[in-house]
Structure formats: C-alpha cells, structure tokens
C-alpha positions in Angstrom: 1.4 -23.1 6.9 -1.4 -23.9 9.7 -0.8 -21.0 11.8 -1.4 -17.0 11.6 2.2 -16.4 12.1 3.1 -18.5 9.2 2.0 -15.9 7.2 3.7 -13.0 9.0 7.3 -11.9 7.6 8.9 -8.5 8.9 11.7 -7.1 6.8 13.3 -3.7 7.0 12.1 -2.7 3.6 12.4 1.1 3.9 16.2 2.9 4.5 16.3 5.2 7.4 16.9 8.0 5.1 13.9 7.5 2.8 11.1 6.8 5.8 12.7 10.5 7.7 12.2 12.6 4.2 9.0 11.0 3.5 8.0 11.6 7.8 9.3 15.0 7.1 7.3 16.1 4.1 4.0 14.1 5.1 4.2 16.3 8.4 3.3 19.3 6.6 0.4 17.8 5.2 -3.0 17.4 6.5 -5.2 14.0 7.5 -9.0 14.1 5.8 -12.1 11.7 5.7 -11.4 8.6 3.8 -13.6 8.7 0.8 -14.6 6.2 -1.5 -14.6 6.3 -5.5 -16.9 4.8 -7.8 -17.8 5.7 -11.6 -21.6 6.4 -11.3 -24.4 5.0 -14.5 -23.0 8.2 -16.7 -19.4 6.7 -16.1 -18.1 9.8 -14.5 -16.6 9.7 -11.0 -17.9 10.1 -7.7 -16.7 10.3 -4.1 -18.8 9.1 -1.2 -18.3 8.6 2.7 -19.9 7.6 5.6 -19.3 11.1 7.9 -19.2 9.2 11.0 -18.0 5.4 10.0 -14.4 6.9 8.3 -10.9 6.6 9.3 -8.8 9.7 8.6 -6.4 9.6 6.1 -3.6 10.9 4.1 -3.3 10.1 0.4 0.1 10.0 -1.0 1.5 11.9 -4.0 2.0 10.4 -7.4 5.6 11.1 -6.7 5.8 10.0 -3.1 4.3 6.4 -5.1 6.8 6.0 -7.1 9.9 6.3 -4.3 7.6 3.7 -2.8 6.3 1.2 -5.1 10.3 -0.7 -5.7 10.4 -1.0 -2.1 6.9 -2.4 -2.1 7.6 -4.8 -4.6 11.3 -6.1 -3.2 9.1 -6.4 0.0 6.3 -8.6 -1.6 8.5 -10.5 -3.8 10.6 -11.9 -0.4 7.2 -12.3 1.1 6.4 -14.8 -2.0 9.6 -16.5 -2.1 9.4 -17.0 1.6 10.0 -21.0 2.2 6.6 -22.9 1.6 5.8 -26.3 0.3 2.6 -25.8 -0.2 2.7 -22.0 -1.4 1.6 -21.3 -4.9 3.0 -18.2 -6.6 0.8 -15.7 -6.3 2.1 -12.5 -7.4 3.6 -13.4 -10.9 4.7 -9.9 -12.1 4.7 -7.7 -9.1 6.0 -4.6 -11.5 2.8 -4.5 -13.4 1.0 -4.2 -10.0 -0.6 -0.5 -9.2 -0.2 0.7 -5.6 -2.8 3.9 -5.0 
C-alpha cells in the first residue's frame, strides 16, 4: 500500500432506515462548543475549550452508541480484512473497543 487511496474503503455500513431515524431525532437536538475532558490533580473531571478555536458539535446518546457501535465494528473489521500483503492486524477484538 504506497498510495493515500490504498487506505481508503467506502462501504454502505448504515441501512437507509437507521441513518433517517437517527437524522430525524438528531434534528431536534442542538450543536454546542466542542469541549475537552481531562481529570485535573484532585482526579475529578474537568471540561475546557478554546472559545474561538472550536468546532460545533453534537454528542450522541448512550443509546444512539449502542445502535451505532455493531455497524462501526462490521465497518472496521472489512476495513482490516481488506486485501493487503503487507497489512498487520490491527484491531484484534474490535467488540471490546469503546466508541464516545
């Protein structure tokens, strides 16, 4: 693999179904200020951002996760079995993975 493109794979990894209901409930939903997280020297949590250096976003739901994380992992898993020679396996247990 000696080109970009190499690494690229598109796949229809979402049913039409699925991606409208999830479009349909995330357009009730608002967009906020991407924060960042970090456990501070008393090990509690804090959030952080740079007011005019972040991206708006929309964090999913624990639930809305979950519908996505098989469809994640089919996707990853016939990214990594994609033919290669020289490709080492890099995602052993793709189940075990978290996907905030």
């Amino acid at each position: 693999m000696k080109k970009i493109k190499d690494y690229i794979m598109v796949v229809k990894a979402l049913p039409d179904d699925f991606c409208d209901s999830l479009i349909k409930e995330l357009n009730t939903k608002t967009w906020d200020k991407h924060r960042w997280s970090f456990y501070n020297n008393d090990n509690k949590l804090e959030f952080t951002s740079e007011a005019t250096k972040e991206l708006d976003v929309m964090n999913c739901t624990k639930e809305q996760q979950e519908q996505l994380k098989p469809y994640i992992i089919q996707a990853l898993t016939l990214y990594q079995n994609k033919p290669c020679r020289s490709c080492p396996i890099w995602l052993q247990y793709p189940h075990y993975y978290h996907f905030p």
